[in-house]
N, CA and C atoms as a LAMMPS dump frame, in Angstrom:
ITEM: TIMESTEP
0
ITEM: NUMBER OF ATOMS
495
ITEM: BOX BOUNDS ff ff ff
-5.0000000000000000e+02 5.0000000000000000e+02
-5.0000000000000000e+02 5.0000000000000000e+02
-5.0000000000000000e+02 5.0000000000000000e+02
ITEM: ATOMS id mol type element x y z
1 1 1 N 300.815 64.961 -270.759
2 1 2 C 301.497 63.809 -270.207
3 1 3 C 301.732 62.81 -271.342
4 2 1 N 302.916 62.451 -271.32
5 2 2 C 303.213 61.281 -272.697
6 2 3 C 302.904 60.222 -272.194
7 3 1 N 302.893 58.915 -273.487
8 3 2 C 302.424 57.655 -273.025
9 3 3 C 303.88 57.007 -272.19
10 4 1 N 304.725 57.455 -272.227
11 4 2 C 305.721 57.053 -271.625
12 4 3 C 305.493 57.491 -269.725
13 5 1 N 305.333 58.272 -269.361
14 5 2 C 305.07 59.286 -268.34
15 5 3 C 303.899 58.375 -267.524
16 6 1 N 302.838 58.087 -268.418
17 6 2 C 301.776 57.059 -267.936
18 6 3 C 302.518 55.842 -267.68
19 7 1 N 302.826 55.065 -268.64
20 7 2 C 303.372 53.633 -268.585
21 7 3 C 304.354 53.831 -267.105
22 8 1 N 305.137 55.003 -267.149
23 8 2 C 306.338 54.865 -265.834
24 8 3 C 305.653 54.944 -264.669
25 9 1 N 304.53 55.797 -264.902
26 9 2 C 304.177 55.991 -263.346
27 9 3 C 303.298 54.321 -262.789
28 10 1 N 302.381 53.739 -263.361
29 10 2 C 301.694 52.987 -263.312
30 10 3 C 302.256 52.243 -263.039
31 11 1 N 303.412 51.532 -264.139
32 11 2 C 304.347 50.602 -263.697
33 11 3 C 305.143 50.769 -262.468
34 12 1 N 305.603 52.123 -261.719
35 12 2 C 306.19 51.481 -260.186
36 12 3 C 304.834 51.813 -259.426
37 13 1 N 303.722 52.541 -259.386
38 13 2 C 302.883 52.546 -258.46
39 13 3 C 302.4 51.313 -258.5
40 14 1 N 302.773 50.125 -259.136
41 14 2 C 302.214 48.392 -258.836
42 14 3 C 303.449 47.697 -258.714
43 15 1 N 304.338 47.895 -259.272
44 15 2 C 305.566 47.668 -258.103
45 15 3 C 305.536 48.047 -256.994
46 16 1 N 305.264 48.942 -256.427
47 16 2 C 306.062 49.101 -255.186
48 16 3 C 304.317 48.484 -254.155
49 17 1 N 303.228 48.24 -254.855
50 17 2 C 301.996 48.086 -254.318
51 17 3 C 302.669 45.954 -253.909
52 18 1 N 302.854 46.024 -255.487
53 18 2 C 303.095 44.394 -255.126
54 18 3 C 304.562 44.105 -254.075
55 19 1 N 305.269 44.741 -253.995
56 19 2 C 306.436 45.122 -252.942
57 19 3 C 305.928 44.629 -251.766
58 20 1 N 304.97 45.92 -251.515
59 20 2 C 304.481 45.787 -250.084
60 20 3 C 303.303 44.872 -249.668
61 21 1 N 302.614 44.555 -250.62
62 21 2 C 301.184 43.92 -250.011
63 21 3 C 301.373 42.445 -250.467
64 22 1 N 301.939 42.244 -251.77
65 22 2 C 302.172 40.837 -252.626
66 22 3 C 303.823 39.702 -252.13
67 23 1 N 304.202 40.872 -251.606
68 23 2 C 306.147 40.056 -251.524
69 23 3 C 306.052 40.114 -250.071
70 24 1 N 305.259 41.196 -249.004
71 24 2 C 305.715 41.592 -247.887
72 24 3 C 306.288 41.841 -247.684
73 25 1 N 307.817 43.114 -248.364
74 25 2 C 308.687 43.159 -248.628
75 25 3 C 308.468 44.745 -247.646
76 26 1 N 308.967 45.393 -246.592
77 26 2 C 308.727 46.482 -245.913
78 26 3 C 309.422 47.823 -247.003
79 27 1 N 308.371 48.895 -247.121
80 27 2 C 309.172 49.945 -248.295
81 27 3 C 309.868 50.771 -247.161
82 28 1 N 311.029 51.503 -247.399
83 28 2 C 311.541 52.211 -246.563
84 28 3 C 310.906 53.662 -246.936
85 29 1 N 311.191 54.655 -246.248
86 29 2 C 309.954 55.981 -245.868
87 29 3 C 310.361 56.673 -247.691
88 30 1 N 311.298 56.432 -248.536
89 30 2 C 311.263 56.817 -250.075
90 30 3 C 309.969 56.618 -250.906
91 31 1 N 310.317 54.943 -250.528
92 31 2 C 309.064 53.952 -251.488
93 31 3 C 307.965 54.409 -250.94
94 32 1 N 307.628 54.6 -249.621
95 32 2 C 306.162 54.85 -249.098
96 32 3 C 305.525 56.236 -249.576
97 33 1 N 306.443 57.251 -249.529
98 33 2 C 306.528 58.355 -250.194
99 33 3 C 305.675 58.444 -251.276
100 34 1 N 306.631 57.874 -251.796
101 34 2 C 306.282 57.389 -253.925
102 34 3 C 305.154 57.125 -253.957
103 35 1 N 305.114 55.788 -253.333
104 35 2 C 303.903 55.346 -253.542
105 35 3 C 302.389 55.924 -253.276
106 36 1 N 302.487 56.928 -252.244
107 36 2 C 301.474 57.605 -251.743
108 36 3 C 301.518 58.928 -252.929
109 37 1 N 302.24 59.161 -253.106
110 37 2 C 302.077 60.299 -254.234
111 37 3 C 301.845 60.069 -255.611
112 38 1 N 302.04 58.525 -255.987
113 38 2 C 301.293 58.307 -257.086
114 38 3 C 300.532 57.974 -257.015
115 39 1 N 299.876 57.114 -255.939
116 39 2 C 298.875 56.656 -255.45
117 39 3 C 297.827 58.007 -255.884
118 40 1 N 297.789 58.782 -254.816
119 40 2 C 297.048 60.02 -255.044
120 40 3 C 297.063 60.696 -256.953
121 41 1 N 298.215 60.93 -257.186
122 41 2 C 298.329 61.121 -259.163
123 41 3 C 297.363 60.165 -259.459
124 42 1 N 297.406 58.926 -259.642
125 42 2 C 296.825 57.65 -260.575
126 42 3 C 295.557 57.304 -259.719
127 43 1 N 295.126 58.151 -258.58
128 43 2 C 293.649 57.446 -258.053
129 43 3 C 292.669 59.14 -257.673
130 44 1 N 293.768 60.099 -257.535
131 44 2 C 292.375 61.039 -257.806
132 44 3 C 292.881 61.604 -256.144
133 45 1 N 292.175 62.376 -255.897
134 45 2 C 292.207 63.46 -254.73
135 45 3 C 291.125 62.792 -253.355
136 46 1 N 290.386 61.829 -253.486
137 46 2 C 289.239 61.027 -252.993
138 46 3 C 288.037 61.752 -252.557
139 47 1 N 288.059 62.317 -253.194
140 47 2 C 286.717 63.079 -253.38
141 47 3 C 285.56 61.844 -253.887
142 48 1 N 284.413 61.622 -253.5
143 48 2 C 283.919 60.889 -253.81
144 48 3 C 283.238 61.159 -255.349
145 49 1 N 283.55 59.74 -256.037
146 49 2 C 282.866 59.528 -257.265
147 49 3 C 282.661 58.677 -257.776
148 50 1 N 281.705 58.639 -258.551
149 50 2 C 281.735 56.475 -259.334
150 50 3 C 282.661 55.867 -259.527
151 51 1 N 283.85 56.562 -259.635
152 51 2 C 284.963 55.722 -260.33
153 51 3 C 286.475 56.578 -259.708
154 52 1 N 287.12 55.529 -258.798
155 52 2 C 287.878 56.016 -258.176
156 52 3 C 289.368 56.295 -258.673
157 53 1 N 289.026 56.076 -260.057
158 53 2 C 290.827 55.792 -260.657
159 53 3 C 290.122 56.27 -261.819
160 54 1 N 290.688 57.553 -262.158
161 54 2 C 290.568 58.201 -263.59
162 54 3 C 290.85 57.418 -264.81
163 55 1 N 290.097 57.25 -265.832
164 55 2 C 290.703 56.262 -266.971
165 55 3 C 291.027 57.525 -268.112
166 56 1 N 292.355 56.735 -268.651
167 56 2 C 292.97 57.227 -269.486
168 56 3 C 292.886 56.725 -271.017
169 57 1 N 292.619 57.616 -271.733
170 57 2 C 292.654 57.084 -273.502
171 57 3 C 293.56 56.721 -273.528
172 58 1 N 294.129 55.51 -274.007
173 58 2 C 295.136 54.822 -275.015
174 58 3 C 294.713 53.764 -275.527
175 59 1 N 294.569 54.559 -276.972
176 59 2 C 294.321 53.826 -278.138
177 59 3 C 295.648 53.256 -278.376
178 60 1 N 296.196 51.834 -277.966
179 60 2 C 297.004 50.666 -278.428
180 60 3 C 297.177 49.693 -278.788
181 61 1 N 297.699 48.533 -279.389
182 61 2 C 297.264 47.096 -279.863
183 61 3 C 298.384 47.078 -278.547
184 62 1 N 297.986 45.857 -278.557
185 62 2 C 298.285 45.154 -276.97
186 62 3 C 298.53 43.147 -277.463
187 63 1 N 299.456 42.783 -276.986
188 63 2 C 299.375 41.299 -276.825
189 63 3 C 298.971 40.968 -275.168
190 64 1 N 298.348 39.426 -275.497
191 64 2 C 298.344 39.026 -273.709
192 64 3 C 298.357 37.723 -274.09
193 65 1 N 298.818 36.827 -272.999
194 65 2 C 298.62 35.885 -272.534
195 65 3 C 297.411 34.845 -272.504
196 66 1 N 296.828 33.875 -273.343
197 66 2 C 295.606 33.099 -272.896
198 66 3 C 295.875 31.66 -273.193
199 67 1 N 295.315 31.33 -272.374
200 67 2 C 295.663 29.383 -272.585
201 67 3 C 295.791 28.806 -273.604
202 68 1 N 296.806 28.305 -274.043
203 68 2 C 297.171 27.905 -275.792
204 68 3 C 297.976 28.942 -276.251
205 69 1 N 297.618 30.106 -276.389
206 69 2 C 298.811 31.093 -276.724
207 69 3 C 298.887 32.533 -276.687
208 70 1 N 298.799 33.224 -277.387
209 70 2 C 298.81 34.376 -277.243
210 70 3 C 297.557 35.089 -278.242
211 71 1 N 297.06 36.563 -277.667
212 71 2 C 296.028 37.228 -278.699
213 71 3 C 296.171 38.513 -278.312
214 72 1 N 295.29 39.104 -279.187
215 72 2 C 295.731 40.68 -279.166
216 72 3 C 294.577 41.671 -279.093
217 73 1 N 294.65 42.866 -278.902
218 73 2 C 293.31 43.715 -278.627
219 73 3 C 293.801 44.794 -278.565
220 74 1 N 293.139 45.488 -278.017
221 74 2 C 293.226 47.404 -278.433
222 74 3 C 293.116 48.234 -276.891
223 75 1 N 293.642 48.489 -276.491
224 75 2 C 293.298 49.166 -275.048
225 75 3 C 292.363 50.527 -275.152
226 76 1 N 291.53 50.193 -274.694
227 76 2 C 289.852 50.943 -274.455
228 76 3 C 290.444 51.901 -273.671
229 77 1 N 290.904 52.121 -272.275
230 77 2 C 290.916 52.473 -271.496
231 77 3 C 292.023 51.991 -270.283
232 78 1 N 292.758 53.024 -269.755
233 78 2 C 293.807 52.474 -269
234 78 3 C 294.048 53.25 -267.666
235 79 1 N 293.974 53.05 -266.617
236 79 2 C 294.074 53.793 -265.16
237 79 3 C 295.414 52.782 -264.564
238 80 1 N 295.452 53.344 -262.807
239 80 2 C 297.076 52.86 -262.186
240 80 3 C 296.211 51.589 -262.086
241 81 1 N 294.916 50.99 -261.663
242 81 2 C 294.538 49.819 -261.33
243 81 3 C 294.255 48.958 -262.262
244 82 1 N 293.964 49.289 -263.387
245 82 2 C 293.805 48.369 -264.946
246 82 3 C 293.528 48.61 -265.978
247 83 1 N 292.683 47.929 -266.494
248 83 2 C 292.212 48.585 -268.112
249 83 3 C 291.356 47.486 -268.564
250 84 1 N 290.849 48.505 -269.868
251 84 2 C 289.611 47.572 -270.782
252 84 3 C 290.48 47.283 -271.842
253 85 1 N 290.234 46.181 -272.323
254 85 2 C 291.102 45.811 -273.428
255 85 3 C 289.734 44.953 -274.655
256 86 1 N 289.752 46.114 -276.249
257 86 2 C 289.002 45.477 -276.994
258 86 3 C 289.33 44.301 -277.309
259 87 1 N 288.913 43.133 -277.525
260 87 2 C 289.262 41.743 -278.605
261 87 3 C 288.602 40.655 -278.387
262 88 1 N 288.825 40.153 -279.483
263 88 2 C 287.708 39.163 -279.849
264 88 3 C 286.907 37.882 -279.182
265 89 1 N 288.339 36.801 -279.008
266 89 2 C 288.341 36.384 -277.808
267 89 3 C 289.039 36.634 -276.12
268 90 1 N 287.994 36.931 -275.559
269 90 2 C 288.635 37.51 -274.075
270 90 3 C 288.445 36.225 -273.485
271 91 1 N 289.456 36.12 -272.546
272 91 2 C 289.599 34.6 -271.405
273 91 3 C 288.114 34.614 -270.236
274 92 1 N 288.209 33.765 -269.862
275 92 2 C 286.953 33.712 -269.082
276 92 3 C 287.215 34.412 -268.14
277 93 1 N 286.172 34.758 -266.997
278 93 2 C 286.233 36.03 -265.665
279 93 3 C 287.088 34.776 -264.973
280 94 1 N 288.05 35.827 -264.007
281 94 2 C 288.833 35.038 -262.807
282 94 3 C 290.123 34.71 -263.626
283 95 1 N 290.587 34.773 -265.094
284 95 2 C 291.285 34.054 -265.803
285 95 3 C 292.778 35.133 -265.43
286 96 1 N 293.942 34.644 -265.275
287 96 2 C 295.042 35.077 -265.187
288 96 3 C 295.979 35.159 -266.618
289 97 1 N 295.955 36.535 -266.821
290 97 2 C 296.698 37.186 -268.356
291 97 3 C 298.216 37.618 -268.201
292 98 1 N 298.997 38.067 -268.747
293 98 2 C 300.025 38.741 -268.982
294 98 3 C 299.947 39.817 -270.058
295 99 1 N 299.544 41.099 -269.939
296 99 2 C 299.689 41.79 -270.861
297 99 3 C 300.722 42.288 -271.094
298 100 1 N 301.212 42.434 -272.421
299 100 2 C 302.325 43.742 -273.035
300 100 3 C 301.895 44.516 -273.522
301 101 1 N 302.476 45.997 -272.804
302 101 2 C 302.113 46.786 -273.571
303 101 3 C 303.737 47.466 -274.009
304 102 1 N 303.508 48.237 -275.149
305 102 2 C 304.594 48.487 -275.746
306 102 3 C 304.796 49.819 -275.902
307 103 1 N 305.352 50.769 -275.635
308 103 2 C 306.312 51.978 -276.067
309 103 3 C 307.004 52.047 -276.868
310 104 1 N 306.938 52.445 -278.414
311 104 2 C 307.839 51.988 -279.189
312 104 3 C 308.778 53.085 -279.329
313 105 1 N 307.92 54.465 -278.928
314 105 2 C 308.956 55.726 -279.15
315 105 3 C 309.862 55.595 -278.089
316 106 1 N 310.209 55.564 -276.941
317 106 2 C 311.14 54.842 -276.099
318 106 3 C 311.34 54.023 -276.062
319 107 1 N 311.095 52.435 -277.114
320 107 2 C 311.933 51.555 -276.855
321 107 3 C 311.75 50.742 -275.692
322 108 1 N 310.663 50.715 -274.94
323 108 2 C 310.654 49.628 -273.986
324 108 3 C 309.351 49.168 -274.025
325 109 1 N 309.201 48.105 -273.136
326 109 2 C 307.683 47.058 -273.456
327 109 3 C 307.837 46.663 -271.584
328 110 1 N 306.314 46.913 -271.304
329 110 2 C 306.115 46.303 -269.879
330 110 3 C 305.164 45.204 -270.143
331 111 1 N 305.238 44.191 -269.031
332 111 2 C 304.272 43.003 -269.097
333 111 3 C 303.895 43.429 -267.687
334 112 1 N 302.388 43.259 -267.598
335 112 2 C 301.541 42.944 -266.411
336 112 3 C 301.369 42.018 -265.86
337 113 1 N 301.444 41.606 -264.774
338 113 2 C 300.078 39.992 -264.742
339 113 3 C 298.916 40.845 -264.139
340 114 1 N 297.477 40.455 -264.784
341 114 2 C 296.417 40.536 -264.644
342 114 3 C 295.774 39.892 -264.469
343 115 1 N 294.61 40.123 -264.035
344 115 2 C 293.261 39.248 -263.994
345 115 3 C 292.209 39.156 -264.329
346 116 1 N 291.482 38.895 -265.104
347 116 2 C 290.164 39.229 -266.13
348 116 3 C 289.314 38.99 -264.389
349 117 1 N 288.32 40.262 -264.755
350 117 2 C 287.403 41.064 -263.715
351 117 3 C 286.082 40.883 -264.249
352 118 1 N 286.039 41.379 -266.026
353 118 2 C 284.766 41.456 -266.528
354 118 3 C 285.009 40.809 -268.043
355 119 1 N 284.148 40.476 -269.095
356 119 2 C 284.394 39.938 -270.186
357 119 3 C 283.077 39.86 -270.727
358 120 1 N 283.011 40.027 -272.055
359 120 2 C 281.843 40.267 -272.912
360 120 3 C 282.288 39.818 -274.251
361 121 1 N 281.28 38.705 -274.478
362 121 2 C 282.304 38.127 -275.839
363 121 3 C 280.802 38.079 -276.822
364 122 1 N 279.841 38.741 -276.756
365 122 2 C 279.1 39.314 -277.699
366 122 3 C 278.911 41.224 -278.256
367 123 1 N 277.999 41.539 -278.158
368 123 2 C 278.376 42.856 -278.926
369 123 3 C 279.741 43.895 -278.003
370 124 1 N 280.143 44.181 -279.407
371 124 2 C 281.799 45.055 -278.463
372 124 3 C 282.399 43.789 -277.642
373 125 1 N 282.754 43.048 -278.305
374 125 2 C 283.601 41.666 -277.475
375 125 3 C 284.559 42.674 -276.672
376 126 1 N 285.068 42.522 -275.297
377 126 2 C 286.431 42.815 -274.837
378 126 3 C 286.444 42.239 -273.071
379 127 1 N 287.145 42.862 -272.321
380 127 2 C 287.707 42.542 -271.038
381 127 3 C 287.497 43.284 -270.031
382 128 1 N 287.573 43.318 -269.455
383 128 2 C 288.36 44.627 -268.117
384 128 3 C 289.279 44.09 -267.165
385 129 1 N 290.302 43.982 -267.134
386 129 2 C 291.442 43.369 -265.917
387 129 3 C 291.52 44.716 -265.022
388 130 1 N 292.243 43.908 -264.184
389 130 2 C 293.101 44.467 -262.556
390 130 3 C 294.451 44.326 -262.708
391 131 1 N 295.36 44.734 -262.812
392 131 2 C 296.688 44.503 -262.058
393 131 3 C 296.68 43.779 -261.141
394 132 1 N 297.202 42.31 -261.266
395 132 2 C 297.67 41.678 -260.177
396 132 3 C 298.818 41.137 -259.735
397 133 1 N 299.684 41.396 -259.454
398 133 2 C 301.28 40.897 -259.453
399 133 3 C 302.638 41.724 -259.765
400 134 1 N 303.129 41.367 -259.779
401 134 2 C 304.973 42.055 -260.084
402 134 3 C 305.007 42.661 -261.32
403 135 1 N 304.968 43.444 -261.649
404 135 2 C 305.455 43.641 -263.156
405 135 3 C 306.533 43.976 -263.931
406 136 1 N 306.859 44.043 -264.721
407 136 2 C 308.238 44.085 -265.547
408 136 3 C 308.535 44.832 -266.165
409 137 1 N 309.332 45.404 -266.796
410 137 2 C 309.677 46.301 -267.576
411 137 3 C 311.101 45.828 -268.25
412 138 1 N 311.151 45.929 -270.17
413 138 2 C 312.642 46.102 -270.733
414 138 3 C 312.332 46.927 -271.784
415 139 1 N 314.191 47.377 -272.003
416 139 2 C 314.363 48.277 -272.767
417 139 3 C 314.714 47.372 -274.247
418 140 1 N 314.662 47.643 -275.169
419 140 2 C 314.476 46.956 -276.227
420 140 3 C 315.731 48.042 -277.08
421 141 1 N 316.373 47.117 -278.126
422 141 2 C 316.672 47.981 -279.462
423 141 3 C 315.862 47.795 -280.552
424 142 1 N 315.55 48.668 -281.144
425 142 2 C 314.722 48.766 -282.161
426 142 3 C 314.968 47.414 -283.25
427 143 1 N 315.943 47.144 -283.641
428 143 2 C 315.945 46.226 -284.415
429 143 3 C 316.093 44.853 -283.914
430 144 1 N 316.048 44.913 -282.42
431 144 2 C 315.834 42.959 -282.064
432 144 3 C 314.293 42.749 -282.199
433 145 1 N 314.388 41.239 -282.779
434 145 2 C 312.924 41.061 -282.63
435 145 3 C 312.904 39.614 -283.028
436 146 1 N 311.936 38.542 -281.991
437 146 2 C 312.296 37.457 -281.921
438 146 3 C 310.368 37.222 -282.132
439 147 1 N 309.798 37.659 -283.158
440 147 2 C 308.193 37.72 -283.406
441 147 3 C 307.487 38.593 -282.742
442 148 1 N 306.519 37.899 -281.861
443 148 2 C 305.367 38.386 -281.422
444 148 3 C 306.178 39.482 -279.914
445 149 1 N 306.968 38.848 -279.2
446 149 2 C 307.497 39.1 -278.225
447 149 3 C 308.686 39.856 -279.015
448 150 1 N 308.883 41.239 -278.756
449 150 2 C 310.65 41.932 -278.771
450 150 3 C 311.906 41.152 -278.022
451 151 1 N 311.695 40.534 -276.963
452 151 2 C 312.849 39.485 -276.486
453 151 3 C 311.953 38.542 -276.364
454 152 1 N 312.956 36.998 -276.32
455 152 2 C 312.889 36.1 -275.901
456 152 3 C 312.167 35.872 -274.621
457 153 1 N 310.831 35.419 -273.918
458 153 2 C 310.642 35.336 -272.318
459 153 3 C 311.747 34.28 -271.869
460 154 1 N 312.719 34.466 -270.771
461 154 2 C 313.219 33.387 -270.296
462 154 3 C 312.118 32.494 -268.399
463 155 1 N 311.776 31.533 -269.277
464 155 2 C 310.791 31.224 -268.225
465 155 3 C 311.288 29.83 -267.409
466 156 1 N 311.421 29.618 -266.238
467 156 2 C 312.034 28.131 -266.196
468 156 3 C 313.316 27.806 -266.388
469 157 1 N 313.581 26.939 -266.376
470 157 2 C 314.639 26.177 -266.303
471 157 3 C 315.767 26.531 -267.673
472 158 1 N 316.447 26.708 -268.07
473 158 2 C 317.521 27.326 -269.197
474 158 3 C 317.734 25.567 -269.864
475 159 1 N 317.136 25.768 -271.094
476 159 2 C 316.913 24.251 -272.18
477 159 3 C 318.522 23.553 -271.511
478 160 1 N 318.049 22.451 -271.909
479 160 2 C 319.195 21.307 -271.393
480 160 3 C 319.707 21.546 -272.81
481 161 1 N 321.384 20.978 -272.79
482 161 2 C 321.862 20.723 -273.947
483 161 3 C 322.048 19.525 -274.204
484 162 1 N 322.129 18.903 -275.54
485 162 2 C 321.775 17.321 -275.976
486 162 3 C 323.218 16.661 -275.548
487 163 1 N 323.066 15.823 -274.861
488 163 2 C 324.353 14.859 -275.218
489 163 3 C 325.038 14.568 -276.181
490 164 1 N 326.394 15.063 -276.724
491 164 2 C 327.204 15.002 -277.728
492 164 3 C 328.219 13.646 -277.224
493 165 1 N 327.855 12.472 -278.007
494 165 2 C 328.676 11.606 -277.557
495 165 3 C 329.92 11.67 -278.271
């Protein structure tokens, strides 16, 4: 399975989760479909076991979201419900993130919103989030690049322009 294959499935099995449970948005019998069949792919057969969502290796640098600005870490571990993310400073528990993660061999970058679950900021500093919210997905060309972020976020209101008297 490629990291692309992971990133796609994960990314609509929390779309179509935040669809239905987050927007109240009714899935028609396709989406419910989907969703139950990745559901089952990305959570396991339910056979009982410690851990109900298989975690997946991906070794990645990762940006996220933390109050003041942005930081970066290494993904430990990644399933359809979240991931461990190594780094240095992790946000406090309960704290609301945005991760990117990036695909560079396809060219696209998804952002999460998450939620710091667990956090350890002495030996092995890192995180563990949840998926919580809508998530995103763009396709990128290789050569745009506006820094830390591959596009621009457009957040809010579109800048006023100055009065030209």
């Amino acid at each position: 399975m490629t990291t692309r294959n992971v990133l796609e499935m994960i990314f609509e099995y929390q779309l179509l989760r935040a669809k239905q449970d987050r927007l109240e948005v009714p899935l028609d019998d396709d989406e419910r479909a989907r969703l139950f069949g990745l559901g089952r792919l990305l959570t396991g057969d339910g056979t009982p076991s410690p851990r109900t969502m298989p975690r997946l290796p991906f070794p990645k640098t990762v940006s996220f979201t933390m109050p003041g600005g942005f930081e970066s870490g290494e993904v430990k571990n990644l399933s359809g419900t979240g991931l461990a993310i190594a780094t240095a400073r992790p946000p406090v528990i309960g704290a609301r993130v945005i991760v990117r993660l990036l695909d560079e061999a396809a060219g696209c970058e998804y952002f999460f919103p998450c939620r710091v679950i667990w956090a350890r900021r002495a030996n092995l500093p890192g995180m563990g989030l949840v998926f919580d919210g809508v998530p995103t997905r763009n396709e990128y060309l290789a050569e745009e690049s506006t820094g830390v972020w591959r596009r621009a976020m457009r957040m809010g209101d579109p800048p006023r322009e100055a009065n030209v008297a």
